[in-house]
Structures are given as C-alpha cells and as structure tokens.
C-alpha positions as CSV (number, residue, x, y, z in Angstrom):
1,X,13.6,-48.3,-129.2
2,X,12.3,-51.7,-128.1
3,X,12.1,-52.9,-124.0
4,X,12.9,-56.3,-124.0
5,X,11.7,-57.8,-120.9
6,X,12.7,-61.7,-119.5
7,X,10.8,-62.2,-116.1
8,X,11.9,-65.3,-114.7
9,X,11.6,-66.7,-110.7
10,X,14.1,-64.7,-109.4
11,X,14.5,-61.4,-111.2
12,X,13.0,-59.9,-114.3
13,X,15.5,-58.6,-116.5
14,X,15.0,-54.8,-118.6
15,X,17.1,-54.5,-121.4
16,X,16.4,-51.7,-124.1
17,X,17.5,-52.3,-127.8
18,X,18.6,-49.6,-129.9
19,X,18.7,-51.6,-133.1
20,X,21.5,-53.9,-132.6
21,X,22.8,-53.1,-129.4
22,X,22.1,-53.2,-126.0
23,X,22.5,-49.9,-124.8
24,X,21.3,-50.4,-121.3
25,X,19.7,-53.0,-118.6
26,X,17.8,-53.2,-115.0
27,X,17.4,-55.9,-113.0
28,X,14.9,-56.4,-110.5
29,X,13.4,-59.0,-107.7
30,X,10.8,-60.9,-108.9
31,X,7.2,-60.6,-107.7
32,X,3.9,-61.7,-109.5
33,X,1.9,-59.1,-107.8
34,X,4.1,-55.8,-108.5
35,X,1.5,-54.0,-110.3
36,X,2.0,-51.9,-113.4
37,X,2.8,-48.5,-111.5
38,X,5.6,-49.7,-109.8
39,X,7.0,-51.0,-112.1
40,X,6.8,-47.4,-114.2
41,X,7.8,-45.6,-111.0
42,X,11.1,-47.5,-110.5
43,X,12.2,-47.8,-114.7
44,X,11.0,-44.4,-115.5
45,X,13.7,-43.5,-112.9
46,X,16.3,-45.8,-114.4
47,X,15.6,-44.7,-118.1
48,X,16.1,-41.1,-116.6
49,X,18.9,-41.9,-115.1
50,X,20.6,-43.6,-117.9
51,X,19.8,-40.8,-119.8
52,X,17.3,-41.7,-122.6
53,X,13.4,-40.4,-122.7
54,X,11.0,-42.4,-121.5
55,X,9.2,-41.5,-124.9
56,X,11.4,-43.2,-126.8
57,X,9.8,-46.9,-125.7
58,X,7.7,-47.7,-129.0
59,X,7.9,-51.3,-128.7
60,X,8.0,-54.1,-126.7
61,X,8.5,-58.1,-126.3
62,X,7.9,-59.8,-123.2
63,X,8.9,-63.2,-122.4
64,X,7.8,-64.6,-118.5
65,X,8.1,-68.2,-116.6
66,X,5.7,-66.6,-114.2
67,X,2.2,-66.6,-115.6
68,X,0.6,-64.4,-112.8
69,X,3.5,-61.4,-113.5
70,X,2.4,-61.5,-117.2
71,X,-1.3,-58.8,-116.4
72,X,1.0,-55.7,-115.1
73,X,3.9,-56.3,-117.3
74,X,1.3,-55.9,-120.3
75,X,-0.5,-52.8,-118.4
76,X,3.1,-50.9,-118.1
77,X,4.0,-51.4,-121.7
78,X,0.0,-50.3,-122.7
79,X,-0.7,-47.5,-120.2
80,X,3.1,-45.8,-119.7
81,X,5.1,-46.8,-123.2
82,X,1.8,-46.6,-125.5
83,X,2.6,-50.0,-126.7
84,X,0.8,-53.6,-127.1
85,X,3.8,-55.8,-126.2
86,X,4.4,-58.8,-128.1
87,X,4.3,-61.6,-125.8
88,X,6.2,-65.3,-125.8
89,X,4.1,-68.0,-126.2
90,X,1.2,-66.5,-127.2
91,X,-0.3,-68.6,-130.3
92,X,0.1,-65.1,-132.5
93,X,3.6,-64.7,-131.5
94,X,5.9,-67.2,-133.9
95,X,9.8,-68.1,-132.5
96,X,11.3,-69.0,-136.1
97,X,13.1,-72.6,-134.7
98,X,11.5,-76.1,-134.5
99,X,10.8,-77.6,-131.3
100,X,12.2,-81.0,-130.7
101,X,11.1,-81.6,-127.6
102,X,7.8,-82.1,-125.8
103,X,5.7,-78.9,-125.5
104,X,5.7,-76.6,-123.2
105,X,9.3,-75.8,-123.5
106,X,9.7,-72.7,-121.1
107,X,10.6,-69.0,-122.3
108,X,13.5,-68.5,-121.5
109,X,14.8,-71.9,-122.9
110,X,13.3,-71.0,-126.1
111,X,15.3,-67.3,-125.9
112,X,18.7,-68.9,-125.2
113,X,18.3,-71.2,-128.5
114,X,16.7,-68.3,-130.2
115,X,20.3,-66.4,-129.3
116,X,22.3,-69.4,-129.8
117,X,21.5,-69.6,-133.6
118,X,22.2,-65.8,-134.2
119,X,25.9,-66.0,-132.1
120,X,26.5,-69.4,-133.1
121,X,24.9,-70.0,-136.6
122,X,25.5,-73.7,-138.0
123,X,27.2,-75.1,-134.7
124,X,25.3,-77.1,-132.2
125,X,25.3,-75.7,-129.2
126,X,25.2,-75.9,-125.2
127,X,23.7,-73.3,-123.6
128,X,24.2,-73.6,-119.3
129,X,22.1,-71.1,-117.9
130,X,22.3,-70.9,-114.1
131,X,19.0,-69.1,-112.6
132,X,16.9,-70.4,-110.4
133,X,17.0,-73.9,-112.2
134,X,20.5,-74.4,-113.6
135,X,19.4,-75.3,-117.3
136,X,21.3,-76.9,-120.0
137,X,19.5,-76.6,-123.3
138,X,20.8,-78.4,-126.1
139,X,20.7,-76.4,-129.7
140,X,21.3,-78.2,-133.0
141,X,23.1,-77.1,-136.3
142,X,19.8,-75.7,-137.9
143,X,19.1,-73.8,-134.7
144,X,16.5,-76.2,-133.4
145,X,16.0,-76.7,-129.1
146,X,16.5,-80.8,-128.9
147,X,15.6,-81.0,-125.3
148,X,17.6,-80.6,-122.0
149,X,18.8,-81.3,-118.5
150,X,17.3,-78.8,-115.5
151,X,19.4,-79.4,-112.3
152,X,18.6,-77.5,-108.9
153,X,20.0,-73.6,-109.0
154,X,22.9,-73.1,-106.5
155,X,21.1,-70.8,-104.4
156,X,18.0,-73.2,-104.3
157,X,20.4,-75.6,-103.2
158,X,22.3,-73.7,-100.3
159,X,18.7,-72.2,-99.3
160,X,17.8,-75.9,-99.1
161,X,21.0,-77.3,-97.4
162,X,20.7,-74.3,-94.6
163,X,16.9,-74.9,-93.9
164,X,17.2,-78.6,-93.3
165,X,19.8,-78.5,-91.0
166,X,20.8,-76.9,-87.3
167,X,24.1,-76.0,-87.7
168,X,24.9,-75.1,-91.0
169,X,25.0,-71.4,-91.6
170,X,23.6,-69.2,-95.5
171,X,26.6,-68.9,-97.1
172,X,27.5,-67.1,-100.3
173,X,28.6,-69.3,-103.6
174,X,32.2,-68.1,-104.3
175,X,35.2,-70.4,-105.3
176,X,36.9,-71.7,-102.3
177,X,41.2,-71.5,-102.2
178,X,41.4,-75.2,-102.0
179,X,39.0,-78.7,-102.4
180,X,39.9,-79.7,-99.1
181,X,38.4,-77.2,-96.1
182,X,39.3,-76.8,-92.7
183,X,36.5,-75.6,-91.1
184,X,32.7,-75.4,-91.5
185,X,31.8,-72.8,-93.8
186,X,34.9,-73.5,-96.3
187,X,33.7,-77.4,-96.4
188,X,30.1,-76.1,-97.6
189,X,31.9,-73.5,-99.9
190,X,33.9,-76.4,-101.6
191,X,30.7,-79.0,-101.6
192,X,28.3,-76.7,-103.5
193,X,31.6,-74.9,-106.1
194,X,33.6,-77.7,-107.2
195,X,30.3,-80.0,-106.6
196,X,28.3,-77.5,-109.3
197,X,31.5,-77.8,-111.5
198,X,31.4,-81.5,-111.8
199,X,28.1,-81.5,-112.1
200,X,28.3,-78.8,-115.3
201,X,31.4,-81.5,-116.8
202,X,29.5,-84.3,-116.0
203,X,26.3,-83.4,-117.6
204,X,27.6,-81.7,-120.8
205,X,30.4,-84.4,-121.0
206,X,27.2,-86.7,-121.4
207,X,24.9,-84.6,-123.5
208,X,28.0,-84.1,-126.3
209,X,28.6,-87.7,-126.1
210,X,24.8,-88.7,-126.8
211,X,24.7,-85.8,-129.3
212,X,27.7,-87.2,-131.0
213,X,29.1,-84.1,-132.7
214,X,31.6,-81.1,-131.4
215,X,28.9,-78.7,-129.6
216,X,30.0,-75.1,-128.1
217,X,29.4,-74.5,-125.0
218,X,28.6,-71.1,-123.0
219,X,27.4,-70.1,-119.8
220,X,24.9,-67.5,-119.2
221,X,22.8,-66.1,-116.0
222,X,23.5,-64.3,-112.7
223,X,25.7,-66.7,-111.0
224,X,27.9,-67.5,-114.3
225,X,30.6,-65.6,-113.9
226,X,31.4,-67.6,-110.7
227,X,32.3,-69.7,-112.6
228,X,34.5,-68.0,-115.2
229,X,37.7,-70.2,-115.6
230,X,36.8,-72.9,-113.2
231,X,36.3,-75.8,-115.6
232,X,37.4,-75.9,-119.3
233,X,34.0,-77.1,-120.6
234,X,32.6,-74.0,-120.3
235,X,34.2,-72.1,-123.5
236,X,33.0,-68.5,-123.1
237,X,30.3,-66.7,-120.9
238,X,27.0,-65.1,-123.0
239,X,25.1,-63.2,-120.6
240,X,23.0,-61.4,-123.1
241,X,22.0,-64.6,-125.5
242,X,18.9,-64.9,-123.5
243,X,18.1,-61.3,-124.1
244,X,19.3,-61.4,-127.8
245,X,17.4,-64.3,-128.7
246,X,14.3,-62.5,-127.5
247,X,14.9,-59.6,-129.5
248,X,14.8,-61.1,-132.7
249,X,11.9,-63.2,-131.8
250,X,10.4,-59.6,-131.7
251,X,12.1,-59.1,-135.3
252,X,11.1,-62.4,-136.7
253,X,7.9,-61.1,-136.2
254,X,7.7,-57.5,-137.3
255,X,9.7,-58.5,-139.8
256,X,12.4,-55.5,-139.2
C-alpha cells in the first residue's frame, strides 16, 4: 500500500492508498522538528488501530511547504516502512502537467491541479483551498496550473484580529444566524463568515471572467465544509483532490 503524506503549515495530512481508494487518513499538528520516531510512535498506533499491518507500507510520496519537516519525514518512511519515499519537487520526481506560472509554484498547489485533471478531465477548473493561506489555483482544460490568488487563511485572520486588539476575544469561524449582530462576538462572527464568502464570490467571479470560459469550482481543506451551502459559487466540496493528485504524481512516476 502507498502512504501518501501532504505536510503543510498547519497540519500534515496521512492518507494510505490501497490502489484506488482511500482506505484511511490521520491528521496531525504541524512541527518542523518532530523527528522521525514520533512520528512512527503515534502512526504505528493509528495503522493498528485502523486495523492494517504496519508492514504493509511499501511505498511512499511526500509532498511538504515546510522544507525543515522534509529530513524526519524521509527518515520514517526509510528506517520504519523500508521505503525511499518519492518526494515533490525534487528534480527526479516529474508532476505530468505544465506550469504556467512563475516557478516555484508550492506543493500542494501543484497536488490540487494534479487532482483536478483526474476528477475533472477537459474542464477548467477552480480549485479554493482554505489552509493556512486560502488558495485559489486556477487549472485549465489540458490540466495545466495557470496561476492563482492566495488570500489570508481565516484562522490567520481571527489570530491576527484578536492579537491587535484589547477587547476583541478568539472566536471560532462558524456561520452566524443573521448579517447583522447584536453584540460583540456575533459582529466578529458575521465580519470574518459572510466577509470570507464575498471574498471567495468576489475573487472567482473575477478569475472566471479574465479566464473567459465556464470553470468548476470546488472547495477543499479543513475549514471548507464551513462553508458548505453558503454561496452558490462554490459547486461541490473535494477534500481529498489534494491527496489524489499526489497519488498519481507517485503513479506518473512508477508508471503503475
């Protein structure tokens, strides 16, 4: 089975591939210097858990935004799944889809066109990922990454809109009952919901009128199904495109 692995700022993301599907997943907190054995100690348990044999890891892909994670990462795929783990961005490693934009394009934007072409083949695409950044990568009809728009993440933006004020508490992101609050913390509810949606219809009502063709548009990453149903832009929520994209980067170079 192959361990597909997508570290990003805030959580790195285990999912294991048996063939075609995605038979199971882990998330955890992000930290550059977690080393190799605790990273084994806590997925060995997980794998366990889930019930499959740790054994049965023979191959992995890795795909990180944080350089200084990418040393133990490699170590736990070499020293507790026997494998040398193929490695996003590496010059060896080849992603199968042309690059219309100014390199270095990060990994995960890569993965989530990579995954837009297999769920989406021949339709241009929007793919609104909301992580740490909230990303919007634009995909073409031959499957290529044109470019995008990267916006502040909503919890970077409450973390910032607590910090730099006295009085205004952390708050959770949740959809408030109604635009207009009554008191302090429904007010910052609305503000960072509704203003989020219209900043996902504003920006993809501009990217699909620049691009100039019908584009589909779905949402993946931790905070996405927030907003499930709150704008109509948004056509469907993918949250494994990210991870499917970087499994057949992994096939598109074993050729399997």
């Amino acid at each position: 089975m192959l361990l597909a692995i997508n570290l990003n700022n805030t959580n790195v993301k285990f999912s294991l591939f048996d063939g075609d599907d995605v038979v199971a997943e882990w998330r955890q907190q992000t930290s550059a210097n977690r080393t190799a054995d605790e990273h084994a100690v806590w997925l060995f348990q997980l794998l366990q858990i889930s019930g499959y044999d740790p054994k049965a890891v023979t191959e992995a892909m890795i795909a990180t935004v944080v350089p200084q994670a990418l040393f133990n990462l490699r170590r736990l795929c070499q020293g507790y799944f026997n494998c040398e783990p193929l490695v996003l961005g590496e010059d060896d490693v080849e992603t199968g889809i042309e690059i219309k934009a100014t390199p270095p394009v990060g990994a995960d934007r890569i993965c989530n066109t990579v995954g837009a072409g297999i769920m989406f083949p021949g339709q241009p695409a929007i793919v609104v990922d909301f992580g740490t950044a909230t990303t919007f990568d634009v995909v073409d009809a031959d499957g290529a990454y044109c470019g995008g728009v990267i916006a502040p993440g909503i919890n970077l933006s409450l973390e910032a809109l607590h910090s730099a004020t006295a009085l205004l508490p952390r708050i959770i992101v949740q959809q408030p009952d109604q635009v207009i609050g009554t008191d302090t913390v429904a007010c910052m509810h609305s503000g960072v919901f509704w203003g989020y949606v219209g900043l996902i219809e504003g920006i993809v009502t501009r990217i699909r009128g620049e691009f100039g063709a019908p584009m589909t548009v779905v949402s993946t990453g931790g905070l996405a199904p927030v907003f499930d149903g709150a704008t109509d832009v948004i056509e469907q929520n993918a949250p494994d495109i990210t991870m499917l994209g970087l499994r057949e980067i992994y096939r598109r170079n074993r050729g399997v």
